[in-house]
mmCIF file of the N, C-alpha and C atoms, coordinates in Angstrom:
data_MODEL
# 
_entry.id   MODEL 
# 
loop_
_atom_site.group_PDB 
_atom_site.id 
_atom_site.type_symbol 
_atom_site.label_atom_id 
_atom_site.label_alt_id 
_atom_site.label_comp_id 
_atom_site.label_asym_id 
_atom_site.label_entity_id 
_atom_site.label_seq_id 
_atom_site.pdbx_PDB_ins_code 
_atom_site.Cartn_x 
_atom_site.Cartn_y 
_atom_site.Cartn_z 
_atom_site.occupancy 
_atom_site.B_iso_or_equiv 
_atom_site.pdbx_formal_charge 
_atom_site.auth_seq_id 
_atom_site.auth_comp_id 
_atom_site.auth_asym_id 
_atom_site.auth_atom_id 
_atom_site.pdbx_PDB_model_num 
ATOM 1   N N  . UNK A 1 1  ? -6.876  7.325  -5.972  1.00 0.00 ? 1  UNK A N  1 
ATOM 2   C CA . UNK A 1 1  ? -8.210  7.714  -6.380  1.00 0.00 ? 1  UNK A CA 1 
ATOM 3   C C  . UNK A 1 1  ? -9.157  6.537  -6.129  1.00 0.00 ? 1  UNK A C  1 
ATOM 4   N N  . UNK A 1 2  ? -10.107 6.526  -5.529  1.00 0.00 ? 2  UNK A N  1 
ATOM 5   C CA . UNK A 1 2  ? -11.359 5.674  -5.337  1.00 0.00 ? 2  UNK A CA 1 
ATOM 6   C C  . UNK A 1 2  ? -12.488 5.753  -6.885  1.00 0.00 ? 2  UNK A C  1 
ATOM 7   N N  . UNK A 1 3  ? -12.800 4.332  -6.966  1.00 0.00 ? 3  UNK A N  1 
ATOM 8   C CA . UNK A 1 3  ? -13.617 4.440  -7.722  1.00 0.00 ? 3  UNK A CA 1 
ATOM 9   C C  . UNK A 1 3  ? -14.854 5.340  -7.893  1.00 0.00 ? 3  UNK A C  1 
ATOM 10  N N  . UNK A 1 4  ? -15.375 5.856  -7.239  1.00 0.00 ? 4  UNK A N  1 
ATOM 11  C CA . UNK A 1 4  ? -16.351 6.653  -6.769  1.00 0.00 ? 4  UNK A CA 1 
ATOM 12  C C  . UNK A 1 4  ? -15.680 8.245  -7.247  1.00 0.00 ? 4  UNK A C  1 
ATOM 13  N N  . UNK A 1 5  ? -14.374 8.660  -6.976  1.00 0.00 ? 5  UNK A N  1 
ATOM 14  C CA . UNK A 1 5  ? -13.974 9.833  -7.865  1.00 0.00 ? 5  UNK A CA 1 
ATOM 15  C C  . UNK A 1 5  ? -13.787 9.278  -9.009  1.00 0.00 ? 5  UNK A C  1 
ATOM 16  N N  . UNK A 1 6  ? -13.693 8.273  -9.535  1.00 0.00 ? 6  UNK A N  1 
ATOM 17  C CA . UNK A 1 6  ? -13.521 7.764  -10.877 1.00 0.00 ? 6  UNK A CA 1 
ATOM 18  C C  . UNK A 1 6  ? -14.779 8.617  -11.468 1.00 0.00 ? 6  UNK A C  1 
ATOM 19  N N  . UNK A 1 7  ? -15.800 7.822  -11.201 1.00 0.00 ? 7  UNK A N  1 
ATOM 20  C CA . UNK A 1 7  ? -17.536 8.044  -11.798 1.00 0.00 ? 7  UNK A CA 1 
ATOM 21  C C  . UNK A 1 7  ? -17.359 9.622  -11.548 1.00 0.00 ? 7  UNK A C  1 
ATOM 22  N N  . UNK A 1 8  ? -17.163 10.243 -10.519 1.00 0.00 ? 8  UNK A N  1 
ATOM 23  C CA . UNK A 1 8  ? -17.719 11.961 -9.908  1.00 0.00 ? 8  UNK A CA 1 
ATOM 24  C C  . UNK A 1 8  ? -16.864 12.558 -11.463 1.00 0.00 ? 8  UNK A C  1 
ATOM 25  N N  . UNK A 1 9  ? -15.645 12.190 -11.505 1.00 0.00 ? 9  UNK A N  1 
ATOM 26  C CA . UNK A 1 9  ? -14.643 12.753 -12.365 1.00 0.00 ? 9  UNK A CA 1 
ATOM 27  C C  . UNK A 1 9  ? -15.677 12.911 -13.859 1.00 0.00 ? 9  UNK A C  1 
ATOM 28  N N  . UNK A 1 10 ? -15.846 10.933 -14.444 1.00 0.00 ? 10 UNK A N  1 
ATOM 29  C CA . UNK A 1 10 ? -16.669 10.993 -15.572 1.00 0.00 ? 10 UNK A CA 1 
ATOM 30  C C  . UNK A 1 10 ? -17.773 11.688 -15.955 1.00 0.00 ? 10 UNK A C  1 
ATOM 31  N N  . UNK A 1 11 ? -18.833 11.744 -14.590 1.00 0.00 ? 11 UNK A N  1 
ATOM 32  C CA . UNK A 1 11 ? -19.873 12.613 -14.955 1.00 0.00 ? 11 UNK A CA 1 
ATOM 33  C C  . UNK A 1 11 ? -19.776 13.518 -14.948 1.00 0.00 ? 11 UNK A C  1 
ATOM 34  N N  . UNK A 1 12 ? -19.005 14.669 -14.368 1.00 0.00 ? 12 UNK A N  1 
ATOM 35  C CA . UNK A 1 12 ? -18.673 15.902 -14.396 1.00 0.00 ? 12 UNK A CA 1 
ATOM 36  C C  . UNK A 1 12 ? -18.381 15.960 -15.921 1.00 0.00 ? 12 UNK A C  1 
ATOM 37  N N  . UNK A 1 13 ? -17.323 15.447 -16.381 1.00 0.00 ? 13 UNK A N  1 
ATOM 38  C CA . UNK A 1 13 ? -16.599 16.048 -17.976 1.00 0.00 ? 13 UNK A CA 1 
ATOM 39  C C  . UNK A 1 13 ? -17.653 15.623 -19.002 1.00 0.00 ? 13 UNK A C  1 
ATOM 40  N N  . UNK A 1 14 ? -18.490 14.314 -18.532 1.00 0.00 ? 14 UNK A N  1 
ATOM 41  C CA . UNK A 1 14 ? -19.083 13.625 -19.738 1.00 0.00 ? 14 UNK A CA 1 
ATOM 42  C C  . UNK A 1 14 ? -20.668 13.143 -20.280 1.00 0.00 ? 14 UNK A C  1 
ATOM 43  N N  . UNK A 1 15 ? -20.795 13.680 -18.877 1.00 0.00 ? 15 UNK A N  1 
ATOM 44  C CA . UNK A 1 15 ? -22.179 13.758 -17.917 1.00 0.00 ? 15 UNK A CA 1 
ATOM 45  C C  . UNK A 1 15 ? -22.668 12.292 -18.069 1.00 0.00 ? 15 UNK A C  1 
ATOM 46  N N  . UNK A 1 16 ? -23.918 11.790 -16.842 1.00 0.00 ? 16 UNK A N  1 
ATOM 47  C CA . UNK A 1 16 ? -24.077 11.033 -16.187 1.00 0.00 ? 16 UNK A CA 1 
ATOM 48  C C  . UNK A 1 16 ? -24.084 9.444  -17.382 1.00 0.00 ? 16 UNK A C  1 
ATOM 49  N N  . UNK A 1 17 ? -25.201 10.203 -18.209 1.00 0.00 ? 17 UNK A N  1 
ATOM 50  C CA . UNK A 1 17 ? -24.985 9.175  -19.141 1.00 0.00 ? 17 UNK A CA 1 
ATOM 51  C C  . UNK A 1 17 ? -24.153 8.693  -20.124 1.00 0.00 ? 17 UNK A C  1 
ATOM 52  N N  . UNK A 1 18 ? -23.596 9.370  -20.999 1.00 0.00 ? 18 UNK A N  1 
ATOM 53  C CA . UNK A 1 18 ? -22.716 9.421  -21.743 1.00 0.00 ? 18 UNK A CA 1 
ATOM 54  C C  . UNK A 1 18 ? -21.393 8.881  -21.174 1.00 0.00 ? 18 UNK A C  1 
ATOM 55  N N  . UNK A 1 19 ? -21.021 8.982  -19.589 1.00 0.00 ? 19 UNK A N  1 
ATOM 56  C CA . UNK A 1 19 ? -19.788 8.601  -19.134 1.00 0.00 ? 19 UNK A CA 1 
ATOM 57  C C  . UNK A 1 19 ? -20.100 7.128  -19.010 1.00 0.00 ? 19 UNK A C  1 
ATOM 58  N N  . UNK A 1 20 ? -21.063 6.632  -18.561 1.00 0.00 ? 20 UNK A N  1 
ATOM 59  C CA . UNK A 1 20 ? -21.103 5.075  -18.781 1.00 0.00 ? 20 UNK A CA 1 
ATOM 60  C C  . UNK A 1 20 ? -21.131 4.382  -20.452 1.00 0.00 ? 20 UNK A C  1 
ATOM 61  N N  . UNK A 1 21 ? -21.536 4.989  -21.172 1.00 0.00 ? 21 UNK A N  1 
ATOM 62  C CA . UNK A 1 21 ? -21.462 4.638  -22.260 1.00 0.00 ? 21 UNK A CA 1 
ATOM 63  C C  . UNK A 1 21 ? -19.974 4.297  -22.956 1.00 0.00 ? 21 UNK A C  1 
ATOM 64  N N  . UNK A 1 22 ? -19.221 5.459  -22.699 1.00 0.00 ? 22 UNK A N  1 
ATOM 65  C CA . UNK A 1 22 ? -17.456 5.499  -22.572 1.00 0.00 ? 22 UNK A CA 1 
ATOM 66  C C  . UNK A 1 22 ? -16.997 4.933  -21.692 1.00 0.00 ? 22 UNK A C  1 
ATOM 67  N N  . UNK A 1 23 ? -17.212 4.236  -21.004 1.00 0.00 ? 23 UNK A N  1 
ATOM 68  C CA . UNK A 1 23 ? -16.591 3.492  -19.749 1.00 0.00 ? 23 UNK A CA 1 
ATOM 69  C C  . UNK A 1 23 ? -16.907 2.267  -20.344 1.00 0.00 ? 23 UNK A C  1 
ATOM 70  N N  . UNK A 1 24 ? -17.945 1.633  -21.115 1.00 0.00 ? 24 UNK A N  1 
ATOM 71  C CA . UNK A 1 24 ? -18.369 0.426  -21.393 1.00 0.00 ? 24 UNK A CA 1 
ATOM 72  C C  . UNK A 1 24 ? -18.062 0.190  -22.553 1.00 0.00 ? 24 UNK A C  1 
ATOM 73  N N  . UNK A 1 25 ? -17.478 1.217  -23.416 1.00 0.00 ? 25 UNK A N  1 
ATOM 74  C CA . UNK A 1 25 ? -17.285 0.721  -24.987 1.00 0.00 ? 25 UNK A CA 1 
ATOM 75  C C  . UNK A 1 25 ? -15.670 1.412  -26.153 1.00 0.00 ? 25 UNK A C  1 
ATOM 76  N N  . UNK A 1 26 ? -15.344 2.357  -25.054 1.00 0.00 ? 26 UNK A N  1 
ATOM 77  C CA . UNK A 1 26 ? -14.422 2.997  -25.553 1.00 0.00 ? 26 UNK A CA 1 
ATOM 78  C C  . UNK A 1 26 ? -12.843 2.173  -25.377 1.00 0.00 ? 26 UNK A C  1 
ATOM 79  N N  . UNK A 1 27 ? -12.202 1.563  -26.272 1.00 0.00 ? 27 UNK A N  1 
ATOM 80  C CA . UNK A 1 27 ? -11.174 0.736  -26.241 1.00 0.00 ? 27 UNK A CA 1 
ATOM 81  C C  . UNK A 1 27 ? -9.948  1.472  -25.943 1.00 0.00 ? 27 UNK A C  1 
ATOM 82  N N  . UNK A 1 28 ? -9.222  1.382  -24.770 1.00 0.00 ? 28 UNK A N  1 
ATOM 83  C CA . UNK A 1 28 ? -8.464  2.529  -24.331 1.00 0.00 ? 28 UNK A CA 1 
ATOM 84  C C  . UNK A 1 28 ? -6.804  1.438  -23.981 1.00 0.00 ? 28 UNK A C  1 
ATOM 85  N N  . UNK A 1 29 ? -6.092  1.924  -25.338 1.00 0.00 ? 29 UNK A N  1 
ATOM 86  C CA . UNK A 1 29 ? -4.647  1.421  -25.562 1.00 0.00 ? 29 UNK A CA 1 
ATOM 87  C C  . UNK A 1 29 ? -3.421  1.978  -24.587 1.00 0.00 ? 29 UNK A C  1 
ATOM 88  N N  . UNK A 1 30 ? -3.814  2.439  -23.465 1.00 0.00 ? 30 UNK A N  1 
ATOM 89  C CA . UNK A 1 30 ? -3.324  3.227  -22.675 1.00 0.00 ? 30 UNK A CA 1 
ATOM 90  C C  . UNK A 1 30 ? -3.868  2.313  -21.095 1.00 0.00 ? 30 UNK A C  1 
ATOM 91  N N  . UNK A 1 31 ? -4.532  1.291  -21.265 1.00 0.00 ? 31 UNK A N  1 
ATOM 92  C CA . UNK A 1 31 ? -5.267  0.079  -20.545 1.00 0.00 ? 31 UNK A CA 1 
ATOM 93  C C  . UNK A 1 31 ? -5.280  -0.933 -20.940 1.00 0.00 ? 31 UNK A C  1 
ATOM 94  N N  . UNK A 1 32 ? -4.161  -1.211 -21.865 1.00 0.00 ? 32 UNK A N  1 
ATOM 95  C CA . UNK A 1 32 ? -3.884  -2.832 -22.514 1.00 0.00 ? 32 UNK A CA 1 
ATOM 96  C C  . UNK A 1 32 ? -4.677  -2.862 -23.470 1.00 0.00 ? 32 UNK A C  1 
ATOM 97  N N  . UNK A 1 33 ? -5.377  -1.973 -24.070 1.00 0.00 ? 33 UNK A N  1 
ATOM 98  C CA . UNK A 1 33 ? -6.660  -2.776 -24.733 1.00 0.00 ? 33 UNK A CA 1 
ATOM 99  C C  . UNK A 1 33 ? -7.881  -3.046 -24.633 1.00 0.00 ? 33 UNK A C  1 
ATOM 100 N N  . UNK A 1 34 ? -8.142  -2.723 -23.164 1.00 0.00 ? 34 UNK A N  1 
ATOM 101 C CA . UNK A 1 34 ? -9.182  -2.967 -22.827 1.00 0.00 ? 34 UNK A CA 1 
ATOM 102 C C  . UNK A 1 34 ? -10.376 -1.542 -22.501 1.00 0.00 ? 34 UNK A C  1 
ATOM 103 N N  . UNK A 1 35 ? -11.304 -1.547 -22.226 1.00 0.00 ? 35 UNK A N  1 
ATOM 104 C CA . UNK A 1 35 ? -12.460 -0.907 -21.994 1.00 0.00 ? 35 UNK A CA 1 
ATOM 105 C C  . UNK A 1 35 ? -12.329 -0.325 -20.472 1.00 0.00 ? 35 UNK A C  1 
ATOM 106 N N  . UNK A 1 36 ? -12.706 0.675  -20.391 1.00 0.00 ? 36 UNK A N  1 
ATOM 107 C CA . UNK A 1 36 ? -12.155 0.544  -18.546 1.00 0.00 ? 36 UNK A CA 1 
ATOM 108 C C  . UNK A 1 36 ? -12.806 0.869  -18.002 1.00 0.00 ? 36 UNK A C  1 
ATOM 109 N N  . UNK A 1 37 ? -14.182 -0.223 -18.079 1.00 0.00 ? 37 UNK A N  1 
ATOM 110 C CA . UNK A 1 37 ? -15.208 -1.074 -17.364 1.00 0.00 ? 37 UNK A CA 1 
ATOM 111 C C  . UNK A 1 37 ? -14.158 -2.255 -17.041 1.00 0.00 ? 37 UNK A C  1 
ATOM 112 N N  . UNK A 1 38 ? -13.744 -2.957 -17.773 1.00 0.00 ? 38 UNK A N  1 
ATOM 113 C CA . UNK A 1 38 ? -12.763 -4.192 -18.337 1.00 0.00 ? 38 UNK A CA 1 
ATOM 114 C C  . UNK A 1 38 ? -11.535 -4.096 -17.228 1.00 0.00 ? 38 UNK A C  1 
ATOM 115 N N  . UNK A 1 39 ? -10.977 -2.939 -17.687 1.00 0.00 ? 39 UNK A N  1 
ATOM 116 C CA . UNK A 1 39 ? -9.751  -2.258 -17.017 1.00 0.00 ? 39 UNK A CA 1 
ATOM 117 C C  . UNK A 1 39 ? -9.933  -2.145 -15.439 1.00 0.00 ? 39 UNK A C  1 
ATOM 118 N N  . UNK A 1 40 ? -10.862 -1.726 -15.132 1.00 0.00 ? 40 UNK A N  1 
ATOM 119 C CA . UNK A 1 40 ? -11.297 -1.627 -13.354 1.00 0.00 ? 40 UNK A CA 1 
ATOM 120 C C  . UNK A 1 40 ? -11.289 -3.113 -12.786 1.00 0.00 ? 40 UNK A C  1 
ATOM 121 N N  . UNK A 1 41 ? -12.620 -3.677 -13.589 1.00 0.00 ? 41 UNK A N  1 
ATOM 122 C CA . UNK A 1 41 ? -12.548 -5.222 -13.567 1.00 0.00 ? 41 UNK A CA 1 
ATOM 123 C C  . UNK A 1 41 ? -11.406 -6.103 -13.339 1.00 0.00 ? 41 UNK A C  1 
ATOM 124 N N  . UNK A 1 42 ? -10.280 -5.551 -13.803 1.00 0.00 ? 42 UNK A N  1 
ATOM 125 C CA . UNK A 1 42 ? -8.846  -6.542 -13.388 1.00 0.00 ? 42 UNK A CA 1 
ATOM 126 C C  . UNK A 1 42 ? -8.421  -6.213 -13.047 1.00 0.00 ? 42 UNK A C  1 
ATOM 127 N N  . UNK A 1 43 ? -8.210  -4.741 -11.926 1.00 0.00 ? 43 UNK A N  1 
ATOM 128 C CA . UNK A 1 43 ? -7.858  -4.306 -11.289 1.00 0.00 ? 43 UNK A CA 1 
ATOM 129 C C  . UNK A 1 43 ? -6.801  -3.330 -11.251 1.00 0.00 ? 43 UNK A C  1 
ATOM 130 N N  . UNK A 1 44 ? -6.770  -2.490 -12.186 1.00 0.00 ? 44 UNK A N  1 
ATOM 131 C CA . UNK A 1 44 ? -6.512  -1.492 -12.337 1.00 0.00 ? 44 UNK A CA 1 
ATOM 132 C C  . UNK A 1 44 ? -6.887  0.047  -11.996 1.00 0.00 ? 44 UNK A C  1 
ATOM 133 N N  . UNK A 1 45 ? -6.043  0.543  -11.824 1.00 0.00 ? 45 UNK A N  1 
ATOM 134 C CA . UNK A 1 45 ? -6.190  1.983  -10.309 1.00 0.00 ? 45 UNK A CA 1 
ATOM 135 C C  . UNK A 1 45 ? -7.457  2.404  -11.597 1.00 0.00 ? 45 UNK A C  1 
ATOM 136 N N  . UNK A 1 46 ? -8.426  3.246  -10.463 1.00 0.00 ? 46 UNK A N  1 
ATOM 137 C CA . UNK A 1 46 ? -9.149  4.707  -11.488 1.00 0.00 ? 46 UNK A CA 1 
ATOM 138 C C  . UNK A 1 46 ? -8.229  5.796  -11.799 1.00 0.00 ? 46 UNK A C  1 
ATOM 139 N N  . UNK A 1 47 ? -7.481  5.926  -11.540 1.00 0.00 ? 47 UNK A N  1 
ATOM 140 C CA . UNK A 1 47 ? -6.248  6.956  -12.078 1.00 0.00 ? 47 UNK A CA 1 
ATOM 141 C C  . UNK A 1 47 ? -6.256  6.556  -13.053 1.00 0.00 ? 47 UNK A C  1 
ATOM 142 N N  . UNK A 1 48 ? -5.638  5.542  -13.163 1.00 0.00 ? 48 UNK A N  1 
ATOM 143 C CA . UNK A 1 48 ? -4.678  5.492  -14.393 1.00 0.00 ? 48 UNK A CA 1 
ATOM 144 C C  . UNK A 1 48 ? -5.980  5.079  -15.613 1.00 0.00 ? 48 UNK A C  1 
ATOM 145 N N  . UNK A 1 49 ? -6.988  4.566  -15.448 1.00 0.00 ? 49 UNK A N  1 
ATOM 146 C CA . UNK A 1 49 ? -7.781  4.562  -16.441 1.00 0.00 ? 49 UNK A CA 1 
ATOM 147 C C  . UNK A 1 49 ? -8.575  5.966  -16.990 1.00 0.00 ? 49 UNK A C  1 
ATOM 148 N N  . UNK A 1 50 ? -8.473  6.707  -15.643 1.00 0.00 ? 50 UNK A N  1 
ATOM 149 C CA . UNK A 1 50 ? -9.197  7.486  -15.819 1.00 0.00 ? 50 UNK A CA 1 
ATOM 150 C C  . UNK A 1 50 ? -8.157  8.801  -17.007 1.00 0.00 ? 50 UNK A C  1 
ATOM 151 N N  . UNK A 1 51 ? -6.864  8.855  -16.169 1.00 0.00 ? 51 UNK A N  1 
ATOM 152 C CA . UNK A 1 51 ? -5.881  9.373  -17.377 1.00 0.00 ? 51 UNK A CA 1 
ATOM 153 C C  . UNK A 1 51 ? -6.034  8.572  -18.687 1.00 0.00 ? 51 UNK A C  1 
ATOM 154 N N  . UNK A 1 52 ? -6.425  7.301  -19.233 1.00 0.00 ? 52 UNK A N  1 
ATOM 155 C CA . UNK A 1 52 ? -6.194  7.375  -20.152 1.00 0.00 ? 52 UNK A CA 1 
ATOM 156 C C  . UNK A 1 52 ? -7.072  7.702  -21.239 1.00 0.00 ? 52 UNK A C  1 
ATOM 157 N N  . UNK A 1 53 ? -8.194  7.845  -19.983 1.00 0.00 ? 53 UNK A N  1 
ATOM 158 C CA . UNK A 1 53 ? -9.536  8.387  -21.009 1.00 0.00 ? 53 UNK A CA 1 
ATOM 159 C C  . UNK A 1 53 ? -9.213  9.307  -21.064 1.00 0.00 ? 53 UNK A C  1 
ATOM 160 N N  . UNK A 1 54 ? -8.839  10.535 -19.963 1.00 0.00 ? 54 UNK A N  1 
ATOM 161 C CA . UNK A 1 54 ? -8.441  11.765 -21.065 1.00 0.00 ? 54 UNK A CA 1 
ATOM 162 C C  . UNK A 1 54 ? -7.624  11.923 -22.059 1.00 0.00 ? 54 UNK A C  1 
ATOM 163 N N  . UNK A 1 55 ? -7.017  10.632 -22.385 1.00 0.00 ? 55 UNK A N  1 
ATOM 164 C CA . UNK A 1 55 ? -5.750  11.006 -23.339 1.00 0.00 ? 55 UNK A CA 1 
ATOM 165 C C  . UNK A 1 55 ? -6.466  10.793 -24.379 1.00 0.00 ? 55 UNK A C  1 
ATOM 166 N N  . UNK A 1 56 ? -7.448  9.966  -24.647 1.00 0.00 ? 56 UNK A N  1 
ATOM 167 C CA . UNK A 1 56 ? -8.626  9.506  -25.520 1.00 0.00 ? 56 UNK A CA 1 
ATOM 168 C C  . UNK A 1 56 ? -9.152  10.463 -26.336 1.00 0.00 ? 56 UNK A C  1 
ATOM 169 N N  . UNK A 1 57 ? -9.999  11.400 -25.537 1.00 0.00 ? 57 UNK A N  1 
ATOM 170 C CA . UNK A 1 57 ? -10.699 12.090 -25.448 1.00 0.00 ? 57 UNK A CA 1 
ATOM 171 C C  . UNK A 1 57 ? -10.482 13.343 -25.436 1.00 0.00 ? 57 UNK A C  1 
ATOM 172 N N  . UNK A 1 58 ? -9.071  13.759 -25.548 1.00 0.00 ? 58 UNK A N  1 
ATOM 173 C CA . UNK A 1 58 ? -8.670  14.812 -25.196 1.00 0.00 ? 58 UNK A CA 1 
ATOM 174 C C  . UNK A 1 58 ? -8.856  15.755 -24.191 1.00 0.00 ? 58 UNK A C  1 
ATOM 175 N N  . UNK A 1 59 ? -9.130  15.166 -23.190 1.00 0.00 ? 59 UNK A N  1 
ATOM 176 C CA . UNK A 1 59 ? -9.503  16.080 -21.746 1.00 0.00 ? 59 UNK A CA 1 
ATOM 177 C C  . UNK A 1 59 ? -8.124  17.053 -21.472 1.00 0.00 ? 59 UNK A C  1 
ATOM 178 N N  . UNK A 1 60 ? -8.330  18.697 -21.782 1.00 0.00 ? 60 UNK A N  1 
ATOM 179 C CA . UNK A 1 60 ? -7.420  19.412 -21.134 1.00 0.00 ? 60 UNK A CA 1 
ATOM 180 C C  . UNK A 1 60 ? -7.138  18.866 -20.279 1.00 0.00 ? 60 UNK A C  1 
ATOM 181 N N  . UNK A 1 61 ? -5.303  19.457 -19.524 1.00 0.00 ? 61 UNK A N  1 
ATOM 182 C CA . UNK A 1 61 ? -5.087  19.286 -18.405 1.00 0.00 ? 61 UNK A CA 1 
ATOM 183 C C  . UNK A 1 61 ? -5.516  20.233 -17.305 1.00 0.00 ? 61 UNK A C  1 
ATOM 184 N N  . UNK A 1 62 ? -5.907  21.416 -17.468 1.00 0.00 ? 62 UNK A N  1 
ATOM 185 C CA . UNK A 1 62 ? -6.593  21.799 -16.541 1.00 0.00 ? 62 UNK A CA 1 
ATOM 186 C C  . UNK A 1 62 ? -7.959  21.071 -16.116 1.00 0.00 ? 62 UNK A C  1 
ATOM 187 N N  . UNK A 1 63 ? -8.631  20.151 -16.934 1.00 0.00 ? 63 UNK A N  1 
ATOM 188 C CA . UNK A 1 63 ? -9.721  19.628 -16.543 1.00 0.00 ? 63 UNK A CA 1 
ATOM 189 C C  . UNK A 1 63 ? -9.914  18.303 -15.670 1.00 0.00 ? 63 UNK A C  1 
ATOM 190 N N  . UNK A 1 64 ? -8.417  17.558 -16.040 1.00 0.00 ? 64 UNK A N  1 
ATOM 191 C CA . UNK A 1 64 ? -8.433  16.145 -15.489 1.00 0.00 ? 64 UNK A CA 1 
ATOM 192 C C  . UNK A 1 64 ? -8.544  15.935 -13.993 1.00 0.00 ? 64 UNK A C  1 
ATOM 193 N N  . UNK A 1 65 ? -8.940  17.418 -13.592 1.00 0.00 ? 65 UNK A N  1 
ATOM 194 C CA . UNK A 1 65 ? -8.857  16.944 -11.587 1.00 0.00 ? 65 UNK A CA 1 
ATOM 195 C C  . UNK A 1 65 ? -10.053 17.222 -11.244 1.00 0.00 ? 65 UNK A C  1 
ATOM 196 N N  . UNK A 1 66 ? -10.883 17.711 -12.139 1.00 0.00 ? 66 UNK A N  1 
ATOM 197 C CA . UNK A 1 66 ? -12.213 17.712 -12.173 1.00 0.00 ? 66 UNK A CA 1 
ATOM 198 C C  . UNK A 1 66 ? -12.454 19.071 -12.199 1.00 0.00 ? 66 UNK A C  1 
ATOM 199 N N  . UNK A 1 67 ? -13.780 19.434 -11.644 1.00 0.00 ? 67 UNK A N  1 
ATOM 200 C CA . UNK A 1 67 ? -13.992 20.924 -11.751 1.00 0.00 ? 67 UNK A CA 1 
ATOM 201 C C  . UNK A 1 67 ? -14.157 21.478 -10.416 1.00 0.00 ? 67 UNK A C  1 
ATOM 202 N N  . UNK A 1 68 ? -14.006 22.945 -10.704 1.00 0.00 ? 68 UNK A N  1 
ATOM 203 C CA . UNK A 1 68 ? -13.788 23.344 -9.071  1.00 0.00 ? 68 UNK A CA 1 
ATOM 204 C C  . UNK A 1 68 ? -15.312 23.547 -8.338  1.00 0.00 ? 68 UNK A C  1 
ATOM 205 N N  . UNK A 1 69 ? -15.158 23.103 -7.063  1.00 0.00 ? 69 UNK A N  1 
ATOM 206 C CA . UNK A 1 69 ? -16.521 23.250 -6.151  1.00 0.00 ? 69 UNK A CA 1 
ATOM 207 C C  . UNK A 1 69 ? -16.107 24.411 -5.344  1.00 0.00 ? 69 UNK A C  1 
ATOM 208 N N  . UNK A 1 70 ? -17.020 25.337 -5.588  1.00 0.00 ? 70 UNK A N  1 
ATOM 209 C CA . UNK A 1 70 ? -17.356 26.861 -4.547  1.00 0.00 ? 70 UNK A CA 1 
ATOM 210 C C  . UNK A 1 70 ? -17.220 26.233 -3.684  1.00 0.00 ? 70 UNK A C  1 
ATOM 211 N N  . UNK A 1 71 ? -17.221 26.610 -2.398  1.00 0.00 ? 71 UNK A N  1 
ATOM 212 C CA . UNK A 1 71 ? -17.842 26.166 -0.907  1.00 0.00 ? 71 UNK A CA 1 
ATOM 213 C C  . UNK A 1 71 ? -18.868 26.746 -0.531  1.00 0.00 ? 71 UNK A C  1 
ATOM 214 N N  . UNK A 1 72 ? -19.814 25.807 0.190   1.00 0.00 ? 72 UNK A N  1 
ATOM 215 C CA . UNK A 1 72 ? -21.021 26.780 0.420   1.00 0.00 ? 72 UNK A CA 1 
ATOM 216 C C  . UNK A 1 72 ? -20.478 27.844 1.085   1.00 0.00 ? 72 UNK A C  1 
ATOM 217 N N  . UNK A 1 73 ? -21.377 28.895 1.659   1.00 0.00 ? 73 UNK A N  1 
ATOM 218 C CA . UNK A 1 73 ? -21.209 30.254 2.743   1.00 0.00 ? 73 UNK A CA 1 
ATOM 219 C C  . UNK A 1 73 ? -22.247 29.729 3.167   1.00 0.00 ? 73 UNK A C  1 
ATOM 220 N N  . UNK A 1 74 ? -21.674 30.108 4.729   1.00 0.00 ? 74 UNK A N  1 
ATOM 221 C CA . UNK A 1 74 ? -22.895 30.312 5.701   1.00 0.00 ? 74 UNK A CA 1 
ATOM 222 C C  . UNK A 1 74 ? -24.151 31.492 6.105   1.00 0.00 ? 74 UNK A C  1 
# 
């Protein structure tokens, strides 16, 4: 996972603002301890932070792959 589906993932479930807010303050024991702003910072996958915010947060598992995109029609 790229950081960039990290963020697409957060704002989708948590929306734009609110997901930085949880990314910057939410202490996630499933990331050593750390915040996973913190957690990215030392280099840790967006997967695995990003799983542990749902474990946090309780993100169904149908939700953790994000939400589904229609395709446009031509």
């Amino acid at each position: 996972m790229r950081i960039s589906d990290y963020w697409r993932l957060m704002d989708d479930e948590f929306g734009a603002g609110y997901s930085r807010v949880l990314s910057s303050t939410l202490v996630l024991a499933g990331a050593g301890g750390r915040t996973a702003d913190q957690a990215l910072a030392a280099g840790m996958s967006p997967r695995h932070v990003w799983l542990a915010i749902c474990d946090v947060q309780d993100v169904p598992p149908e939700r953790r792959l994000g939400r589904d995109v229609k395709p446009l029609r031509d």
